[in-house]
C-alpha positions as CSV (number, residue, x, y, z in Angstrom):
1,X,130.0,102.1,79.6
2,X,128.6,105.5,81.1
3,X,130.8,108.1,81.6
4,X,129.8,111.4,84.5
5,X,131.9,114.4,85.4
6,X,133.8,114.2,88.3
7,X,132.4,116.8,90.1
8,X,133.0,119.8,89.2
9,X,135.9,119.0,87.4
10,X,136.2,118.8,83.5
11,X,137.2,114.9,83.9
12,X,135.0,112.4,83.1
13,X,135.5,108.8,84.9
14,X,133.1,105.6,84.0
15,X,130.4,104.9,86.3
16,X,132.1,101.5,87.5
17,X,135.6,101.6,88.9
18,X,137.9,98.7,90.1
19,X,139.0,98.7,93.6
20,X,142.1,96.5,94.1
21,X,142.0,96.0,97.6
22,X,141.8,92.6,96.8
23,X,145.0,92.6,95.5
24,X,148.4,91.7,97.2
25,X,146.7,90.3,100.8
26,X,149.6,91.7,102.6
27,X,148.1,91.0,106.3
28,X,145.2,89.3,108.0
29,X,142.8,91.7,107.8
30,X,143.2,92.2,103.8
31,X,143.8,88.3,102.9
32,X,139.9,87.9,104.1
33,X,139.1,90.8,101.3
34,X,141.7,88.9,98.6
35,X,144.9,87.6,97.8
36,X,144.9,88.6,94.0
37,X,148.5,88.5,92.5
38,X,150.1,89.9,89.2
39,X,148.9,87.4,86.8
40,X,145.4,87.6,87.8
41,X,145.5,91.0,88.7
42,X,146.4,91.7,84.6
43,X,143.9,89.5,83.7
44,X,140.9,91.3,85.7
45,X,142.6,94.8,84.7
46,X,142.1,93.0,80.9
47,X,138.3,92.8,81.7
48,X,137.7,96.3,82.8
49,X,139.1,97.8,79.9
50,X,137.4,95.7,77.7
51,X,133.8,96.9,79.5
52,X,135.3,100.7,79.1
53,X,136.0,100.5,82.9
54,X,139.2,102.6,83.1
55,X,139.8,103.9,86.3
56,X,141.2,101.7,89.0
57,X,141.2,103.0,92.8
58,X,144.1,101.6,95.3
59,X,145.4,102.7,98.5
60,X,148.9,103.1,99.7
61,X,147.3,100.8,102.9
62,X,146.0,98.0,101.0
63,X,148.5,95.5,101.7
64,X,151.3,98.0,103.2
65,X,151.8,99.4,99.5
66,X,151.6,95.8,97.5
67,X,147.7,96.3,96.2
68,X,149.7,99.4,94.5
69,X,152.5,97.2,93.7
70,X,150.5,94.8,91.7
71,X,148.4,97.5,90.2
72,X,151.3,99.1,88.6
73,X,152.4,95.7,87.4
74,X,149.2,95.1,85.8
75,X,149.0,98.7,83.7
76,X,152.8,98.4,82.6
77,X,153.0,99.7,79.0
78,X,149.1,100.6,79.0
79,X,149.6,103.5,81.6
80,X,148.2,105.9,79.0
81,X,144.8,104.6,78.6
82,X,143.8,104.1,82.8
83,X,143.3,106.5,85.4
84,X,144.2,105.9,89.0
85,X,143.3,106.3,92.0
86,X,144.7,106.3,95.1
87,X,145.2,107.4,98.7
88,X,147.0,108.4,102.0
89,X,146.6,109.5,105.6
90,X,146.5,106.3,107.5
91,X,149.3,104.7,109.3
92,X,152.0,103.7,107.1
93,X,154.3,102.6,109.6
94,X,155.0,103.0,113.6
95,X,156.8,106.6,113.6
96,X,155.1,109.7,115.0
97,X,154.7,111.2,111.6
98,X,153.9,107.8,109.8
99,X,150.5,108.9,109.4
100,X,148.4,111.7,109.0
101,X,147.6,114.6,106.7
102,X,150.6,117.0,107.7
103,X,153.0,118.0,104.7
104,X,155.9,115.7,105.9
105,X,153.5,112.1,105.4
106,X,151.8,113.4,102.4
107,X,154.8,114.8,100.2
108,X,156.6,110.8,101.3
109,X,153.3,108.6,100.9
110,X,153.0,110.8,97.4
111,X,156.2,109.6,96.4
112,X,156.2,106.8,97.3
113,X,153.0,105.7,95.9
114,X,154.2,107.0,92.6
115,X,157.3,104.4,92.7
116,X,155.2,101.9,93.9
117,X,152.7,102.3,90.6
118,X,155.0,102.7,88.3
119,X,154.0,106.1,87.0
120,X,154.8,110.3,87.5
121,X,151.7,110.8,88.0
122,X,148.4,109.7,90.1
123,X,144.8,111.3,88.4
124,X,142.9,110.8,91.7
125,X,144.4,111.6,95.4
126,X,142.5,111.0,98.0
127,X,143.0,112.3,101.7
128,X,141.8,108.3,103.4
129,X,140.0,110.3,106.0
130,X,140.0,113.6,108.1
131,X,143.4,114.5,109.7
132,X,141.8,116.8,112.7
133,X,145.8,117.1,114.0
134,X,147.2,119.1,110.9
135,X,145.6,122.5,110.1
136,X,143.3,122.0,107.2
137,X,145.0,124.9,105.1
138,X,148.4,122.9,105.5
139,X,147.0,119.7,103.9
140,X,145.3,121.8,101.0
141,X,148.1,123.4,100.4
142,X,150.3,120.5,100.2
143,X,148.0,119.5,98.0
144,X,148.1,122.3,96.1
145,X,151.5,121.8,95.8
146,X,151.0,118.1,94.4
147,X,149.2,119.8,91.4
148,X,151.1,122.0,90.7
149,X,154.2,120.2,90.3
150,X,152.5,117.8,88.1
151,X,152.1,114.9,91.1
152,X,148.7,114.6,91.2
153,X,146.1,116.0,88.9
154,X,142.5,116.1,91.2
155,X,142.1,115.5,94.4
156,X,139.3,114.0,96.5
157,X,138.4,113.2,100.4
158,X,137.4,110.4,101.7
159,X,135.4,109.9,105.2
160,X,134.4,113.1,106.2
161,X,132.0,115.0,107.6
162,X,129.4,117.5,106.5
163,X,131.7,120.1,108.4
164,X,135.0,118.8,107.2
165,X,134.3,119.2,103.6
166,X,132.8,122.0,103.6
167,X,135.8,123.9,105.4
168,X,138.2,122.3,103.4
169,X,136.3,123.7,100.1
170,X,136.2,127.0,101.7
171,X,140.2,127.2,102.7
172,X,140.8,126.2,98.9
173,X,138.4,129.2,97.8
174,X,140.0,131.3,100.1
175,X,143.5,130.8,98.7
176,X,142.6,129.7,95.3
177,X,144.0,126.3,95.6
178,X,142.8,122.8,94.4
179,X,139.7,121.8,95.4
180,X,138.5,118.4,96.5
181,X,136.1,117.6,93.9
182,X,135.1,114.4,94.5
183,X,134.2,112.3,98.1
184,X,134.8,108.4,98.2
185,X,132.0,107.4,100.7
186,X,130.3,104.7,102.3
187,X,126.9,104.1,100.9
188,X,124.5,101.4,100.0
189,X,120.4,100.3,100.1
190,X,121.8,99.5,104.1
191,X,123.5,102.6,104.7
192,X,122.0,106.2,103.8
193,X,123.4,108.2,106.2
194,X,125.2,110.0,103.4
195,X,121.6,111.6,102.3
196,X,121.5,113.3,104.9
197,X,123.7,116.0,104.9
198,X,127.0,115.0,102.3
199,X,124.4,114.7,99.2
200,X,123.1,117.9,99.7
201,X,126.1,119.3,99.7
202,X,127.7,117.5,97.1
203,X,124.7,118.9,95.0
204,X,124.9,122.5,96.3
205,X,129.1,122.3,95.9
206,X,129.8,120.0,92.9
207,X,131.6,117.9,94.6
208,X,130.6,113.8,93.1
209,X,130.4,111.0,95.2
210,X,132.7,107.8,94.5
211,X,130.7,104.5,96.4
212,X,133.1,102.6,98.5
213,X,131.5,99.2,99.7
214,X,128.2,99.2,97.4
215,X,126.8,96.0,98.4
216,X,127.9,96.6,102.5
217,X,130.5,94.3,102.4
218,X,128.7,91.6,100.7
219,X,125.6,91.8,102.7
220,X,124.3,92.7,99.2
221,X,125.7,90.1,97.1
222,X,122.6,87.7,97.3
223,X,124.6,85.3,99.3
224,X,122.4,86.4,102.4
225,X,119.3,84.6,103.3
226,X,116.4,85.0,106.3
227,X,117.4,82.4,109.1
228,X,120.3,80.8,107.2
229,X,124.0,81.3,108.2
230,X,127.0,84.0,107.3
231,X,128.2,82.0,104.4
232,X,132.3,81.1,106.0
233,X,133.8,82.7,102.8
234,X,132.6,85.9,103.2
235,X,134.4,88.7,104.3
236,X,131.9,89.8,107.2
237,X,132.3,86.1,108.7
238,X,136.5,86.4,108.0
239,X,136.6,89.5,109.6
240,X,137.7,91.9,106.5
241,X,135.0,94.1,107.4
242,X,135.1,97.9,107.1
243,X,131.9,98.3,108.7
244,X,131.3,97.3,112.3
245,X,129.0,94.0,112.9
246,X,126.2,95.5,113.9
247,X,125.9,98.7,111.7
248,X,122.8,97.1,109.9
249,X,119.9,95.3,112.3
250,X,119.1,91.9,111.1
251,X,115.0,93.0,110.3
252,X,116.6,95.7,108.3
253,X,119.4,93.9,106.5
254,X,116.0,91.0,105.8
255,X,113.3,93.4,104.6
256,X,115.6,95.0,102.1
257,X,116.6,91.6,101.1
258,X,113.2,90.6,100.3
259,X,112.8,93.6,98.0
260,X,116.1,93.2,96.4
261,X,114.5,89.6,95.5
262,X,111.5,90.7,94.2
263,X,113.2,93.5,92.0
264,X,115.6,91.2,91.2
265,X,112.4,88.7,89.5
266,X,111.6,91.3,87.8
267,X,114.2,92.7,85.9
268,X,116.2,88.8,85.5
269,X,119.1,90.4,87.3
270,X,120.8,89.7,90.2
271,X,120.3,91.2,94.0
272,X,124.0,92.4,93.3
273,X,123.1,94.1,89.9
274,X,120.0,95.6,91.3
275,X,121.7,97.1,94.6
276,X,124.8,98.2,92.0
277,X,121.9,100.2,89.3
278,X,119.6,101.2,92.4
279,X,123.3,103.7,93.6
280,X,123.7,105.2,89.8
281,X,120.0,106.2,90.3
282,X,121.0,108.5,93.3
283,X,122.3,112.1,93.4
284,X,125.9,113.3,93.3
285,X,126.8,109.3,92.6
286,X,129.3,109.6,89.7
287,X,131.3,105.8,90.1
288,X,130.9,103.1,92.2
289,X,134.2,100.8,93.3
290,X,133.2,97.7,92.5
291,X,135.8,94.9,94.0
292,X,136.0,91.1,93.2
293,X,138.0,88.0,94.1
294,X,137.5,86.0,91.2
295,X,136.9,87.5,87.0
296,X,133.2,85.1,87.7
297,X,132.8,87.6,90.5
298,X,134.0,90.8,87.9
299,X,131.7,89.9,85.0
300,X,128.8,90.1,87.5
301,X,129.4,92.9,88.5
302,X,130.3,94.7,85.2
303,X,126.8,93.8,84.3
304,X,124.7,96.3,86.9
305,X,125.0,99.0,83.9
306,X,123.6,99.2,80.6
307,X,119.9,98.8,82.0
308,X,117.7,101.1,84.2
309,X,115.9,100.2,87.1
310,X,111.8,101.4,86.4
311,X,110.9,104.2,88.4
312,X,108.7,102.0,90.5
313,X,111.2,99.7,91.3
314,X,113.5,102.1,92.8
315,X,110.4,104.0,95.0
316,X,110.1,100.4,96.7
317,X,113.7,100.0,97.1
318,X,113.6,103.3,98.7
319,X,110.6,103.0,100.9
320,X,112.2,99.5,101.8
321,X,115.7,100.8,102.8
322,X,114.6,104.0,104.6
323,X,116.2,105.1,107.5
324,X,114.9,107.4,110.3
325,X,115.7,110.8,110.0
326,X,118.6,112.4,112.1
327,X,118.3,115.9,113.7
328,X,117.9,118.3,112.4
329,X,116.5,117.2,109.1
330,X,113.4,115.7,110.6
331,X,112.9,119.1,112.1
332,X,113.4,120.6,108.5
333,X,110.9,118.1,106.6
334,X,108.7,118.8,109.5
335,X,108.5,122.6,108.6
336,X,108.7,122.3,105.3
337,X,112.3,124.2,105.4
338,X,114.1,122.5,102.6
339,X,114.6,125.4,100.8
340,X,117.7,123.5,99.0
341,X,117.6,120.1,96.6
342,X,114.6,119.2,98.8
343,X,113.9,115.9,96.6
344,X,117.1,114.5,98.6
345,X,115.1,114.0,101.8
């Protein structure tokens, strides 16, 4: 297994990570994603350490807390040799102050995610997504707070905007307080909106990216094929999508498709694999969460590492996937204004 800096931080996480939103399958919406329980949940947890995947990424949402239930459960007695992961911000309940970034949910939803784990300590917090309610220098320093006592050990976004990293990194400079150094994003051979602004920062700020949703929901699992149906078991077709119905056009979603295929005939790997190694190829990417609902599903996807795509393969992947160019960054390419990490656009 590969191992990258987390950022700018001095911790060093594998390139793969295991999300357990599959596990628990607390409500409709996360029973079309999984249904894992303890025994399996161990068994899968087994696998990752064996590959050198040791950092597991939860949230205290999956489920309504049992994804971080079972995930405790599963690292009883081997706490020392895993990292997690985890998260808060969205609802966690139907008060006024059951959700959010203010210090009243945080300081709770820390705690209680902590019980919940089984542990005094969580090595990744991640804010779930931008709290534009609560001034940003009371969730850093909350945070702050959390780190000091011990609590939590880094903290990372998730979500956000150009502009909402980048103040949140300037309040914690102001003050000297903990810095997010890592941002759990959505990003895939579908999606690149995250090139064109977050990279560039991530670069310029040292702040790594953590993929959520590497093969868009599936789209990317080679189960998708020109003019035949959603397959009924996946999770677009069950509704357990993150990502809206329509975010990827169907001539898009097919012409990367057929160069995933062609890649994939190349190299003897699967569309999976090759969508998995195209991501470790790309700036700022330090781990991708990789999720399964069976170990079959698991050993695939433990196998996108270990190999290199050629550097041909991943210019026809990229001319393949591009997107058009949102303002102002066209303007910038236009006039040759890139003064910054211009290999990004």
């Amino acid at each position: 297994m590969e191992y990258r800096q987390l950022g700018g931080s001095g911790l060093r996480i594998p390139v793969l990570s295991f999300g357990t939103a599959t596990f628990g399958g607390g409500n409709e919406f996360f029973k079309a994603w999984g249904s894992t329980q303890a025994a399996e949940a161990t068994r899968m947890v087994d696998l990752c350490l064996e590959a050198g995947v040791n950092l597991f990424d939860t949230a205290n949402t999956y489920s309504r807390g049992l994804s971080e239930e079972i995930l405790g459960a599963a690292i009883k007695g081997r706490r020392d040799k895993v990292l997690v992961s985890t998260k808060a911000t969205f609802p966690m309940g139907d008060g006024v102050n059951d959700f959010g970034s203010s210090r009243h949910h945080l300081i709770r939803q820390c705690e209680d995610s902590l019980r919940r784990l089984g542990t005094d300590c969580i090595d990744i917090y991640h804010m779930h997504g931008f709290d534009a309610n609560t001034p940003v220098e009371e969730t850093l320093s909350t945070l702050n707070t959390l780190v000091q006592s011990g609590k939590v050990r880094y903290i990372a976004c998730s979500n956000f905007s150009g502009w909402h990293l980048m103040k949140s990194l300037s309040v914690s400079e102001r003050y000297g307080w903990a810095r997010y150094v890592g941002h759990q994003a959505y990003y895939s051979l579908l999606t690149r909106d995250l090139e064109w602004e977050l990279m560039s920062l991530g670069v310029d700020q040292k702040v790594g990216t953590l993929v959520w949703s590497p093969l868009a929901s599936g789209l990317l699992s080679g189960k998708y094929r020109r003019n035949q149906p959603v397959p009924k078991e996946a999770r677009v077709a069950q509704g357990g999508s993150p990502v809206p119905a329509h975010a990827t056009p169907d001539e898009v979603l097919y012409k990367v498709l057929d160069a995933l295929d062609e890649v994939a005939a190349e190299t003897g790997k699967s569309v999976a694999q090759v969508s998995l190694n195209w991501l470790l190829q790309r700036p700022t990417v330090c781990n991708i969460i990789i999720g399964a609902r069976t170990e079959e599903q698991l050993k695939q996807n433990l196998a996108a590492v270990g190999w290199n795509l050629t550097t041909d393969q991943v210019k026809r992947l990229d001319e393949a996937s591009a997107m058009p160019t949102a303002y102002p960054y066209w303007h910038q390419r236009d006039h040759a204004m890139l003064n910054a990490a211009p290999d990004l656009y």
